[in-house]
C-alpha positions in Angstrom: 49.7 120.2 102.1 52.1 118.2 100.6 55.1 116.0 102.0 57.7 118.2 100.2 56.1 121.6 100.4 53.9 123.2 103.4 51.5 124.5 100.6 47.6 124.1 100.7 45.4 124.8 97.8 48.2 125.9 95.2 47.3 127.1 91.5 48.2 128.2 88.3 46.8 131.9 89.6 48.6 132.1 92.8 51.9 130.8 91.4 51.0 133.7 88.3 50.3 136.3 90.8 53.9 135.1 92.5 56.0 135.9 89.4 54.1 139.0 88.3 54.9 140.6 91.6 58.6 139.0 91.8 59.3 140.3 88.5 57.9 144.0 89.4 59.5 144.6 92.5 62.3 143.7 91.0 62.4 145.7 88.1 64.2 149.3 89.3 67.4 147.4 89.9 67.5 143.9 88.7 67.0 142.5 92.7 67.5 142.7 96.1 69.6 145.2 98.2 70.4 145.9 102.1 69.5 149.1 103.2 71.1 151.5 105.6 69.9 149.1 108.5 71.3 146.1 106.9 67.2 145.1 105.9 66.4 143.7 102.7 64.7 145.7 99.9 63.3 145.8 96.0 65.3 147.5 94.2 65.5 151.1 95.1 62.3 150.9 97.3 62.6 149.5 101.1 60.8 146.2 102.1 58.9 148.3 104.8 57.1 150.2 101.4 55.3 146.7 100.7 52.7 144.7 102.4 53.3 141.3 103.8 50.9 139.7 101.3 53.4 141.1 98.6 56.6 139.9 100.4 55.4 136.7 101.2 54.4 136.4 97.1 58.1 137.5 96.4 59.5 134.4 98.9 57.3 132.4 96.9 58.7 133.5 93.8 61.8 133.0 94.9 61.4 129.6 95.7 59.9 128.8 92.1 63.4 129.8 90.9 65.6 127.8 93.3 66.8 130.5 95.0 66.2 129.2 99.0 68.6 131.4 100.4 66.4 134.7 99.6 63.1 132.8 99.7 64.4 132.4 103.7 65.4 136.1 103.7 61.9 137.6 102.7 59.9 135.6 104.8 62.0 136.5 107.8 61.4 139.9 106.9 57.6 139.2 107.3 57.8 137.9 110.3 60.1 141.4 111.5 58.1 143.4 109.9 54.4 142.2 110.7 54.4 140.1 114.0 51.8 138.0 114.9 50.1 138.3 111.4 48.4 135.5 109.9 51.2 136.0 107.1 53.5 136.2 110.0 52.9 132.7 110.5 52.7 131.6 107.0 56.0 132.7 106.7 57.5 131.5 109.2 56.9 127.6 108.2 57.8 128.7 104.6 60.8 130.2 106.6 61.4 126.8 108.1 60.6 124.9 104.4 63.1 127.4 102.5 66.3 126.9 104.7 65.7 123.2 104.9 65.7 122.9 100.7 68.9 125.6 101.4 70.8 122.9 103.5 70.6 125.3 105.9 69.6 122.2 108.7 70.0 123.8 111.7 68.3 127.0 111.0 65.5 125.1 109.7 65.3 123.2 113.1 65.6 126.2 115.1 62.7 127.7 112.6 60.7 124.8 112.7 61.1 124.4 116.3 59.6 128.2 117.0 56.5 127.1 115.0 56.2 124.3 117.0 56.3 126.6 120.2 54.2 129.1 119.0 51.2 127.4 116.9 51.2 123.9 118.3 47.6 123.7 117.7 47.8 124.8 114.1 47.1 122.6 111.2 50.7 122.9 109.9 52.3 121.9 112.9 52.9 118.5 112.3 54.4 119.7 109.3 56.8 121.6 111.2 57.6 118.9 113.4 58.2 115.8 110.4 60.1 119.4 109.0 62.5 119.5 112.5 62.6 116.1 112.0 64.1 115.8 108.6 66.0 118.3 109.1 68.3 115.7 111.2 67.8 112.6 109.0 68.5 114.3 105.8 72.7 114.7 107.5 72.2 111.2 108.1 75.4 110.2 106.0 77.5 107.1 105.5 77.4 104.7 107.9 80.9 105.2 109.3 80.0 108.6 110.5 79.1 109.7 114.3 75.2 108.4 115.5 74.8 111.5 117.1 72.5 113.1 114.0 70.9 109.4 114.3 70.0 109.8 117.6 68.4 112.9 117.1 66.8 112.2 114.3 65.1 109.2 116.2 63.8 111.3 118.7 62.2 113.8 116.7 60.8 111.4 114.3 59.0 109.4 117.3 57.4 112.7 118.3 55.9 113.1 115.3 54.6 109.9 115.3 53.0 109.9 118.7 52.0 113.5 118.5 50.4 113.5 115.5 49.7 109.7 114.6 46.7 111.0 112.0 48.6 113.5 110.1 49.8 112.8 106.9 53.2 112.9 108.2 52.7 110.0 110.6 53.1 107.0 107.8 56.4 108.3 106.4 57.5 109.1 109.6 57.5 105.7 110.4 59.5 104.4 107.6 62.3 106.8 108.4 62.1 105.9 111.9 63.0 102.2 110.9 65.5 102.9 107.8 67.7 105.7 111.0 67.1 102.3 113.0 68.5 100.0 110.4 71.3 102.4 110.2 72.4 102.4 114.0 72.5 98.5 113.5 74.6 99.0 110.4 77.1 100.9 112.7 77.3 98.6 115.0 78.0 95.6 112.6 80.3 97.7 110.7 82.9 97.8 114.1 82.0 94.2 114.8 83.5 93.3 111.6 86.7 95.6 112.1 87.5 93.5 115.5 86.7 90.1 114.2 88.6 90.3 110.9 91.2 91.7 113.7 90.3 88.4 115.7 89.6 90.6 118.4 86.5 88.0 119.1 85.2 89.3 122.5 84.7 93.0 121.2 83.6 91.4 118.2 80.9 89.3 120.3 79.9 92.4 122.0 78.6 94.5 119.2 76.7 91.5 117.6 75.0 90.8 120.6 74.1 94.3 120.8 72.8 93.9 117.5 70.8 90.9 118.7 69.3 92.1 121.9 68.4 96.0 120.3 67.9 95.5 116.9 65.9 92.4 116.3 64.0 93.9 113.4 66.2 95.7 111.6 67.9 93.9 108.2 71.6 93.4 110.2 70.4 90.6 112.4 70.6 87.5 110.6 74.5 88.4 109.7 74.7 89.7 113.2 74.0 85.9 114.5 76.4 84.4 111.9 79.0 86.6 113.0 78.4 85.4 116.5 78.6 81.8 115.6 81.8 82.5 113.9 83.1 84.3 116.9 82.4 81.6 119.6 83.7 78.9 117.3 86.9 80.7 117.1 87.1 80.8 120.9 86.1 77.4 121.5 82.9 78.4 122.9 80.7 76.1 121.1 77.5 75.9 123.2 77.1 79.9 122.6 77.7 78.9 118.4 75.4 76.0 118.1 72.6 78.0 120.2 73.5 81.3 117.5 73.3 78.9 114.8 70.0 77.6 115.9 68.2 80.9 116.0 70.1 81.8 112.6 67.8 78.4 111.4 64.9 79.1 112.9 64.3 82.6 112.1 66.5 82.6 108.6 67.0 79.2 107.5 66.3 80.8 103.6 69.4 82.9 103.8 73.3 82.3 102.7 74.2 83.6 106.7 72.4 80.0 108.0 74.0 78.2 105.2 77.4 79.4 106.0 77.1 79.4 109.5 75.7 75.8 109.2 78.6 74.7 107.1 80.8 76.1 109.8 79.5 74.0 112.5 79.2 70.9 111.1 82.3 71.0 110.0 83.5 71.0 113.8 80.9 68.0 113.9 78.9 70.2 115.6 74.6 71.0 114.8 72.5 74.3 115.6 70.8 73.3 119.0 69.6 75.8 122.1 71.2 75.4 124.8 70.4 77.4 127.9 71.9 79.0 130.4 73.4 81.5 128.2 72.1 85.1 126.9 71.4 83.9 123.2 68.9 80.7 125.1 66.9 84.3 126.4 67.2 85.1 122.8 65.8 82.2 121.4 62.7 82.2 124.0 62.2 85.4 123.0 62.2 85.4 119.4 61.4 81.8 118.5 58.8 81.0 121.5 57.7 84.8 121.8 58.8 84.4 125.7 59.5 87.7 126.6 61.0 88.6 130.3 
């Protein structure tokens, strides 16, 4: 199985086989029709005329062409049609695969989400999980938009990493798991740069610190203390900048954000120096002396 498809042992044969049989029970009338009871058919002949084998070949066929939505359609039908089938259950991640490359996120959750519930034992259901998963990062959108997907897409990509930490699934699910982090961060420093160009400094202060205490490892924290410094300088606070412009050294003494906030305090006559008694001295124990309490 690869990342992109829930396929094992594909060839040349089985993908031959696949078009043959899409191509002849397609052949009375060019495709697909609903029947009397809304079902889907080959052309003249009902679904329920084939065997689950040949339907599952014609999803597959389907998906060779791009065509997700009826890929999704015909191995539904399986499932309706022959429950509790080993082809039943095929299907049903195929199901899960076809709606996902459809768009069709929330019906691949729900799809992926039965597979889960039925066959969690199974050898594909880590796939269906990282599937369930994706299904939430892939909405993942700008960074203005609402963290709810984020959220989500959190959750489910921590389960697959401590449900199935030896599945091939596990590494990649990791690297999404910190890019959906990064991105939470990037939300928050996107509002803390609305209020502080607004000089609204204490909201401001609030969602870099957030920033500081919650996403220490994500790429937003060395502006995040900059922003601080610049804050606290514009509120006279300069015990809390000096201490944000020491960690900023410490930690990121390489980057532009050190050498601007740098620049800032000394031109106050002021130097980077911990003081404590404030949140950012728990900082600096933390991530400079590796003090954690």
């Amino acid at each position: 199985m690869t990342g992109d498809r829930p396929l094992k042992g594909r060839t040349s044969r089985a993908i031959a086989i696949a078009l043959v049989a899409g191509l002849t029970l397609a052949s009375c009338s060019g495709g697909t029709f609903r029947n009397a009871r809304g079902n889907i058919g080959f052309g003249d002949t009902p679904i329920e005329a084939y065997t689950a084998e040949q339907i599952y070949e014609r999803g597959e066929y389907e998906l060779e062409r791009n065509a997700y939505g009826e890929a999704a359609e015909f191995f539904s039908e399986i499932e309706r049609l022959y429950p509790y089938s080993e082809w039943a259950k095929r299907a049903l991640i195929m199901q899960a695969f076809a709606h996902h490359k459809d768009k069709e996120y929330e019906e691949a959750r729900a799809v992926a989400q039965r597979y889960v519930d039925f066959y969690p034992a199974d050898d594909d259901a880590a796939y269906a999980q990282y599937l369930l998963a994706l299904s939430y990062y892939d909405q993942i959108d700008e960074v203005g938009r609402d963290q709810g997907l984020t959220f989500q897409a959190l959750q489910a990509l921590r389960t697959v990493i401590e449900r199935y930490p030896d599945s091939g699934y596990a590494r990649s699910a990791i690297l999404k798991f910190d890019l959906a982090f990064d991105h939470l961060a990037g939300k928050e420093m996107e509002i803390g740069r609305y209020y502080l160009k607004r000089k609204h400094y204490t909201s401001a202060i609030n969602r870099f610190r957030v920033v500081v205490e919650d996403f220490q490892t994500t790429t937003h924290t060395a502006e995040a203390l900059h922003r601080l410094v610049e804050s606290y300088l514009s509120l006279g606070l300069t015990r809390e900048a000096q201490t944000a412009g020491a960690i900023l050294g410490y930690n990121y003494q390489s980057t532009e954000w050190y050498e601007d906030s740098y620049r800032l305090l000394t031109g106050q006559g002021l130097e980077p120096e911990v003081f404590d008694g404030t949140w950012l001295g728990a900082i600096y124990r933390q991530m400079v002396k590796g003090e954690w309490l």
